[in-house]
KEGUGU-834595 format. One record per atom (N, C-alpha, C): residue number from 1; y, z, x. Coordinates in steps of 0.02 Angstrom, whole numbers, m for minus. Layout:
# KEGUGU-834595
<site k="NUM" y="Y" z="Z" x="X"/>
...
# end
This chain:
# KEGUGU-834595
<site k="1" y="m958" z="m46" x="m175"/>
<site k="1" y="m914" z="m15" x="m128"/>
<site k="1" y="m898" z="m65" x="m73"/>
<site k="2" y="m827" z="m61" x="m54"/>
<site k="2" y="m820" z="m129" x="2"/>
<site k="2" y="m823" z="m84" x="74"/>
<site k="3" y="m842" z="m138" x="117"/>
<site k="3" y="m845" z="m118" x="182"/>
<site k="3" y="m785" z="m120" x="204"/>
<site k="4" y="m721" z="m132" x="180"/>
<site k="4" y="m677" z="m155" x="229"/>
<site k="4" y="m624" z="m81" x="254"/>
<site k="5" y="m619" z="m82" x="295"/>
<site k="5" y="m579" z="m4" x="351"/>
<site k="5" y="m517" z="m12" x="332"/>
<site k="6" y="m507" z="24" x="283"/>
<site k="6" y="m409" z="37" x="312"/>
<site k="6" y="m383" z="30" x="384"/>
<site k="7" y="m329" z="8" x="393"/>
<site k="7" y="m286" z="15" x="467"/>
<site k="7" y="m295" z="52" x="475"/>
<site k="8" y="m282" z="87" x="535"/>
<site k="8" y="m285" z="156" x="565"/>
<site k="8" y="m195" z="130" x="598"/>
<site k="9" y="m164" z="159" x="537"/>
<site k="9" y="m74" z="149" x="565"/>
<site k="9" y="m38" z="194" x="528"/>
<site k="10" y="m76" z="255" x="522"/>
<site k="10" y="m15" z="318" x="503"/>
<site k="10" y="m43" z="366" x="561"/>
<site k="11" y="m16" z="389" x="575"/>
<site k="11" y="m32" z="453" x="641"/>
<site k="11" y="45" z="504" x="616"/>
<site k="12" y="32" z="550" x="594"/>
<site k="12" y="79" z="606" x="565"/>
<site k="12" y="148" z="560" x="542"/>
<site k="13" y="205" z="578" x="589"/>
<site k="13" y="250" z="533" x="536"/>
<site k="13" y="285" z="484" x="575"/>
<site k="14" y="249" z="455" x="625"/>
<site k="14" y="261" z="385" x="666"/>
<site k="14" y="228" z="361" x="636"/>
<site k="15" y="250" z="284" x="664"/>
<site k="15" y="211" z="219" x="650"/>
<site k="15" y="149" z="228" x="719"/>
<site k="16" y="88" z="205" x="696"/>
<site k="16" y="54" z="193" x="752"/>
<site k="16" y="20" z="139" x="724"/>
<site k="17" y="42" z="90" x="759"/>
<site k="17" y="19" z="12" x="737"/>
<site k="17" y="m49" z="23" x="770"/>
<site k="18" y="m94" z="m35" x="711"/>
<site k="18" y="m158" z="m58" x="742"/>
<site k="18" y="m166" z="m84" x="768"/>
<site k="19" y="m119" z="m128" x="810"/>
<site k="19" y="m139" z="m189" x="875"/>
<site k="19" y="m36" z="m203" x="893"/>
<site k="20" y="m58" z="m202" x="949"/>
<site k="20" y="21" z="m217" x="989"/>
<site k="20" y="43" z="m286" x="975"/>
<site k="21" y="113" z="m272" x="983"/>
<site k="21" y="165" z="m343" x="959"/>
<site k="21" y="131" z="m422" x="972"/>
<site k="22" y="105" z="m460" x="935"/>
<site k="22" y="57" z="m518" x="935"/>
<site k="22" y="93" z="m545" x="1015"/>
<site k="23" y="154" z="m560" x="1040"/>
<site k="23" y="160" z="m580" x="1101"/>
<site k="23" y="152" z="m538" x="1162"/>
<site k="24" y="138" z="m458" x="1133"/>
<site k="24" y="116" z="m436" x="1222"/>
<site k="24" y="70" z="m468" x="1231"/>
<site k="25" y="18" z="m471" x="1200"/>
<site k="25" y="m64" z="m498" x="1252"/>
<site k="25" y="m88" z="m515" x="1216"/>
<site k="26" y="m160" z="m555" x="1229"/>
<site k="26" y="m211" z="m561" x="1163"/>
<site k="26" y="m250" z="m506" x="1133"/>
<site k="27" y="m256" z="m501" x="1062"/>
<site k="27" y="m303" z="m458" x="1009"/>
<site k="27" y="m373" z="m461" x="1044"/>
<site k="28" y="m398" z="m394" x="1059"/>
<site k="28" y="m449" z="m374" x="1044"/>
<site k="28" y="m510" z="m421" x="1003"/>
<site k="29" y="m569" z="m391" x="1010"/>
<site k="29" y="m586" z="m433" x="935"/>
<site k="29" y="m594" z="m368" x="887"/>
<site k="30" y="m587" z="m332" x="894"/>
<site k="30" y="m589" z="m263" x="855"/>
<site k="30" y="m495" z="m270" x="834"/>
<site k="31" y="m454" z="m270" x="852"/>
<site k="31" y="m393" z="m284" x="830"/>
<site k="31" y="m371" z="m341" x="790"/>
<site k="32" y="m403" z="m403" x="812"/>
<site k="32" y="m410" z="m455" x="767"/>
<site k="32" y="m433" z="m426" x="694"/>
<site k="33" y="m495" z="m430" x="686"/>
<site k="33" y="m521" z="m399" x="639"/>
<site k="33" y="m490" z="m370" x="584"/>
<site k="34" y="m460" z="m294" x="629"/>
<site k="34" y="m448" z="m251" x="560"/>
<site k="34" y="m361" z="m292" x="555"/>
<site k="35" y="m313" z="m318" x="603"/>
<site k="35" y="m263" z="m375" x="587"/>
<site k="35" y="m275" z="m425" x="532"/>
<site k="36" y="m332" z="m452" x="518"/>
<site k="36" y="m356" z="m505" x="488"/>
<site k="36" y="m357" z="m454" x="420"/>
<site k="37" y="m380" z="m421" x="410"/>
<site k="37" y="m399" z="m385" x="339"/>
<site k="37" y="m340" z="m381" x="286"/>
<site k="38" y="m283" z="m347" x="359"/>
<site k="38" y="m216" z="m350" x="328"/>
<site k="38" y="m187" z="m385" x="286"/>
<site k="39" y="m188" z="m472" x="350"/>
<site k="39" y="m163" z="m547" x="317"/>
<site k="39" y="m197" z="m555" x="282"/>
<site k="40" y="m258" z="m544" x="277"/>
<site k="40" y="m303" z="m595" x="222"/>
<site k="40" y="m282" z="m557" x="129"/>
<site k="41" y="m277" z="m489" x="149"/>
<site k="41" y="m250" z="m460" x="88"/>
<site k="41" y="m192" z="m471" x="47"/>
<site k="42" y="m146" z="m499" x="111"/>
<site k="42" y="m65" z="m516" x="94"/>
<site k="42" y="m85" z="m578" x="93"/>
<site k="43" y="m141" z="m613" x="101"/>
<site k="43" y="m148" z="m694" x="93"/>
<site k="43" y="m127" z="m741" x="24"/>
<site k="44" y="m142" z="m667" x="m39"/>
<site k="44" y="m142" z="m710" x="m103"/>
<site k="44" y="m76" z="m692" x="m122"/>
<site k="45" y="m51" z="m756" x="m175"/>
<site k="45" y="20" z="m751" x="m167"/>
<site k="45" y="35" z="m687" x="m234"/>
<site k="46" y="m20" z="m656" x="m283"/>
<site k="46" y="m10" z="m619" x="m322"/>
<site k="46" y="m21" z="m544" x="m286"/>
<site k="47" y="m46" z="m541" x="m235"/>
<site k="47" y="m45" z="m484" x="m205"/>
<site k="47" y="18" z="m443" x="m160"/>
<site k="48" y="54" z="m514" x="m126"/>
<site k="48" y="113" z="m503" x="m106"/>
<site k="48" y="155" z="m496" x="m146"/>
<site k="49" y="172" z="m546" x="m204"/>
<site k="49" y="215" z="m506" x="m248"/>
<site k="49" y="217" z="m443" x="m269"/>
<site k="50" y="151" z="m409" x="m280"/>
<site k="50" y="127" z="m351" x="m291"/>
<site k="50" y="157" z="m307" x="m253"/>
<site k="51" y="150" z="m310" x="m174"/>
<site k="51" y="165" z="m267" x="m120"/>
<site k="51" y="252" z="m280" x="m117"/>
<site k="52" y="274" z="m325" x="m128"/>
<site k="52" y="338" z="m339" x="m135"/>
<site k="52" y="357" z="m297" x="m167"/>
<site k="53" y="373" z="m301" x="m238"/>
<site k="53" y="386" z="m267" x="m308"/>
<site k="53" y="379" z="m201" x="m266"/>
<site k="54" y="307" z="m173" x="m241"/>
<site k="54" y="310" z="m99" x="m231"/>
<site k="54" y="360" z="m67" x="m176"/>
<site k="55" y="361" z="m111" x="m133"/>
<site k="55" y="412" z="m103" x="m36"/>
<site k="55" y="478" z="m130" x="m97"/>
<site k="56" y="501" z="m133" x="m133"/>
<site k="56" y="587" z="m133" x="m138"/>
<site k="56" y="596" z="m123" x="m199"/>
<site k="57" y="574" z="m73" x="m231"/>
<site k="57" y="564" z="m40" x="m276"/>
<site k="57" y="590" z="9" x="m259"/>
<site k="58" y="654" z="49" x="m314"/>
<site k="58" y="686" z="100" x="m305"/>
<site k="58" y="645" z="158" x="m292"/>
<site k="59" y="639" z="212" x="m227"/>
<site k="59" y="611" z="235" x="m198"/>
<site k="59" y="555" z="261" x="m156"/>
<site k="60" y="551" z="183" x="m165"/>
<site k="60" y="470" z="153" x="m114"/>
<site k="60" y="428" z="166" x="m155"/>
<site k="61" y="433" z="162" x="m231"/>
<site k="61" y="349" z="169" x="m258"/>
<site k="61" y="373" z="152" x="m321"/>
<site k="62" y="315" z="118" x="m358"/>
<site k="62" y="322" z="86" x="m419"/>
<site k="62" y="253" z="123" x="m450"/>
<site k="63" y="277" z="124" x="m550"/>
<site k="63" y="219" z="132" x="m585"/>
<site k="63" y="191" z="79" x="m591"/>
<site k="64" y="121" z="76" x="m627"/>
<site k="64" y="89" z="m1" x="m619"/>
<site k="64" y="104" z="m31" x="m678"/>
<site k="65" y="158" z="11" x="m705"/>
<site k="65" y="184" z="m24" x="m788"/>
<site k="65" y="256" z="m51" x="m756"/>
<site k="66" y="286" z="m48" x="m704"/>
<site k="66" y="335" z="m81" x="m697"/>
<site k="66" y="325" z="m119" x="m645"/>
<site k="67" y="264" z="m150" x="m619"/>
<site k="67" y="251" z="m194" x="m584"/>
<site k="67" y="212" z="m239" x="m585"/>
<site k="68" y="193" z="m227" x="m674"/>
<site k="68" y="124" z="m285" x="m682"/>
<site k="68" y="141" z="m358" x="m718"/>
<site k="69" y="195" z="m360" x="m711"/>
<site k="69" y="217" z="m431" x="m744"/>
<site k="69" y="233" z="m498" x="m686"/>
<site k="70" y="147" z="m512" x="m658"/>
<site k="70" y="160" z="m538" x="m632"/>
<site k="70" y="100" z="m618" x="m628"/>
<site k="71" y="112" z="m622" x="m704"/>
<site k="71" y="78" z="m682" x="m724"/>
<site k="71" y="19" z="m694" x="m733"/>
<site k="72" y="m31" z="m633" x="m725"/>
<site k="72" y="m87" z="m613" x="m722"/>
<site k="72" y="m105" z="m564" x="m777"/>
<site k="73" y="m165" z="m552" x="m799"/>
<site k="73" y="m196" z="m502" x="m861"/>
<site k="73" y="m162" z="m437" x="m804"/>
<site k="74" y="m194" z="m376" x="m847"/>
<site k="74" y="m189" z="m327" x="m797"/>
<site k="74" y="m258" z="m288" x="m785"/>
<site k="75" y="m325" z="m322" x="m799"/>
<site k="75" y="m383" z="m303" x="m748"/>
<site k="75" y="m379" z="m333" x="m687"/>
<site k="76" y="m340" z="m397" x="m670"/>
<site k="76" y="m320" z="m441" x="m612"/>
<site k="76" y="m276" z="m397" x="m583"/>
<site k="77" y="m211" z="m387" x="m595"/>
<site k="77" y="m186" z="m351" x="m566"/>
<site k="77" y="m221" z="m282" x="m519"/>
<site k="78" y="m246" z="m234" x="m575"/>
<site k="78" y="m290" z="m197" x="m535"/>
<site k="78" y="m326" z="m209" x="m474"/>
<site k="79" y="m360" z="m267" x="m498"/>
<site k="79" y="m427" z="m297" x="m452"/>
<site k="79" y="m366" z="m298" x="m379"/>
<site k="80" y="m312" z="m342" x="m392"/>
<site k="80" y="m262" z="m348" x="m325"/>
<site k="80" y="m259" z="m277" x="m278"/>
<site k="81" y="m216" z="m244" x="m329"/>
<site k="81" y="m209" z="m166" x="m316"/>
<site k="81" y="m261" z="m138" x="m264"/>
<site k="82" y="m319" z="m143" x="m303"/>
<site k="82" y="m367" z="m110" x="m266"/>
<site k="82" y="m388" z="m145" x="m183"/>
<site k="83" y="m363" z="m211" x="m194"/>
<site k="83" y="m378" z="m243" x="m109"/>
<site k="83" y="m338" z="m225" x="m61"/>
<site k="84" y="m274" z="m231" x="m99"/>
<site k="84" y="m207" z="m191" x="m52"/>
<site k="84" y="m216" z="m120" x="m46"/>
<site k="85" y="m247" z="m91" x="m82"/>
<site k="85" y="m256" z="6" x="m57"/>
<site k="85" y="m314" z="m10" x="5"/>
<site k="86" y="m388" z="m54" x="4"/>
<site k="86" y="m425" z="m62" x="35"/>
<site k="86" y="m409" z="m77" x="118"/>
<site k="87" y="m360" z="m109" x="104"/>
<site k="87" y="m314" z="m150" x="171"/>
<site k="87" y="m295" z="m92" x="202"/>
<site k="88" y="m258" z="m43" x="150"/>
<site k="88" y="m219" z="6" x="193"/>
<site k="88" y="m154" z="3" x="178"/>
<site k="89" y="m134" z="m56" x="151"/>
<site k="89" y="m70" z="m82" x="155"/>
<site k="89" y="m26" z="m26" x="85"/>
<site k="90" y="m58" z="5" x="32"/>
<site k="90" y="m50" z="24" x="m12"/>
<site k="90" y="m77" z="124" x="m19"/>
<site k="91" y="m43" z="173" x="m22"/>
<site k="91" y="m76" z="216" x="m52"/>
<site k="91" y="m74" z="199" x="m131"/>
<site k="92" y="m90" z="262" x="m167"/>
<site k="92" y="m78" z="282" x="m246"/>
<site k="92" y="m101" z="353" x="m262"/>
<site k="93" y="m63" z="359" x="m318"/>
<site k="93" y="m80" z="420" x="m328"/>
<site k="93" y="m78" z="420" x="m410"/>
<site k="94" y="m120" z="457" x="m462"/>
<site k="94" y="m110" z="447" x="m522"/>
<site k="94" y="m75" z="523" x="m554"/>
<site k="95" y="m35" z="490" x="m620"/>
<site k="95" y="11" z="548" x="m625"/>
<site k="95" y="11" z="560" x="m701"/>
<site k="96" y="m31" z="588" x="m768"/>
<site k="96" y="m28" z="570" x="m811"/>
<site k="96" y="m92" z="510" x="m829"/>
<site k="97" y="m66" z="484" x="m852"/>
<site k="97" y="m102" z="423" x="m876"/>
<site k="97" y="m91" z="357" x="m836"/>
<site k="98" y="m26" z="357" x="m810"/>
<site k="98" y="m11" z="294" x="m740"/>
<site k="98" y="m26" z="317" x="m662"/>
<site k="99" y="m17" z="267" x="m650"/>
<site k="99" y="m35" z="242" x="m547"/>
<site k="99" y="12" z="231" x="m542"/>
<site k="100" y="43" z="276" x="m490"/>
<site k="100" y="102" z="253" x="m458"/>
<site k="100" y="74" z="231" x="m373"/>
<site k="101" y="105" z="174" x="m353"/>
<site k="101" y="71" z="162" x="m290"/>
<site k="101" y="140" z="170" x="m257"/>
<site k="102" y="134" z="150" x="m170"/>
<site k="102" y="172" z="180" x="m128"/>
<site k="102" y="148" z="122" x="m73"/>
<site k="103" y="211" z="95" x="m27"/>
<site k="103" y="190" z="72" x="35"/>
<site k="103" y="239" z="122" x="75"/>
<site k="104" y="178" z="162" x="121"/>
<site k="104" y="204" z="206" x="174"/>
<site k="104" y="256" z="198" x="230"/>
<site k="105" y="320" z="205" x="227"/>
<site k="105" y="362" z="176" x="282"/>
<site k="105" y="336" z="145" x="339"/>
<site k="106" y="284" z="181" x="360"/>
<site k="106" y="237" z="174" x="435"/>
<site k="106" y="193" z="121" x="449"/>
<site k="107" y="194" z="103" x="359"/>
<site k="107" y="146" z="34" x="369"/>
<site k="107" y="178" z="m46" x="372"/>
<site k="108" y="257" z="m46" x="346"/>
<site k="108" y="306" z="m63" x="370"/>
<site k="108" y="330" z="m70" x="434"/>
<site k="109" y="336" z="m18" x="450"/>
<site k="109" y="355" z="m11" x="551"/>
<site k="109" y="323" z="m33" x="573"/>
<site k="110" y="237" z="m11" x="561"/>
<site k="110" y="206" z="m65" x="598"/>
<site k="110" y="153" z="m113" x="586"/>
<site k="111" y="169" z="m154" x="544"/>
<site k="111" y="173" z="m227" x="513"/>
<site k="111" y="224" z="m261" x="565"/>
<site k="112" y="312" z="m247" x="565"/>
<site k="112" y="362" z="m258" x="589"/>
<site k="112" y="349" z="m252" x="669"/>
<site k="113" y="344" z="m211" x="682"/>
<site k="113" y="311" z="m201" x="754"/>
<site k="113" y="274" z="m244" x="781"/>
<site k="114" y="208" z="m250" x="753"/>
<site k="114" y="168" z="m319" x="779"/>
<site k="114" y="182" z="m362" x="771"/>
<site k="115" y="233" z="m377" x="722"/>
<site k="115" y="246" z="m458" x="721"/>
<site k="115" y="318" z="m483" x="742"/>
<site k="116" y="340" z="m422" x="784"/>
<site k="116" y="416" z="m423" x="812"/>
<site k="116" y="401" z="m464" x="873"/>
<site k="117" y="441" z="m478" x="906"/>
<site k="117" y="455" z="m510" x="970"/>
<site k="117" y="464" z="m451" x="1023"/>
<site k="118" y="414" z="m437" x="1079"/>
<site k="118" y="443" z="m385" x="1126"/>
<site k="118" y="508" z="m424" x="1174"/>
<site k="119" y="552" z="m369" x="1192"/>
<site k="119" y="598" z="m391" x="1226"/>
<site k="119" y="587" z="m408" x="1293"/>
# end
């Protein structure tokens, strides 16, 4: 079982980012942290494609049969899958015999949010 915390960045149906826009102020070290979990998840370049494929994927969610061609077996794939749900960055839900996964608008907003420029 991994230790690692999902974001805490859905709050009903706003975005509630886990740490404010990287130029208001400095991170926490508790904001660092669960920030770091995020990047380090989006760190590998088969995981972002992953999260890619799923964020622009006709209606924000892909099966894992139309997103596993991505140069990798598909116990790898999984293994990815499962770091990006860990992150937070990913729900899923199974439907049948497939996983359909999902990146939550909110985790978008605020991804985008923290790494926006405040005005």
């Amino acid at each position: 079982m991994s230790s690692t915390k999902p974001l805490p960045m859905l709050e009903g149906e706003a975005a509630a980012p886990c740490c404010p826009p990287l130029t208001e102020r400095p991170l926490t070290a508790e904001e660092a942290e669960r920030t770091a979990l995020m990047f380090k998840a989006l760190g590998d370049p088969v995981r972002l494609r992953l999260f890619s494929a799923i964020a622009s994927h006709e209606g924000g969610e892909a099966c894992v049969c139309d997103i596993s061609d991505v140069g990798v077996s598909q116990p790898t794939v999984s293994h990815h899958l499962k770091k990006l749900r860990e992150a937070g960055l990913l729900s899923s839900e199974r439907r049948g015999t497939w996983v359909y996964y999902r990146v939550e608008p909110s985790v978008i907003a605020a991804m985008s949010q923290m790494l926006g420029r405040s005005a």
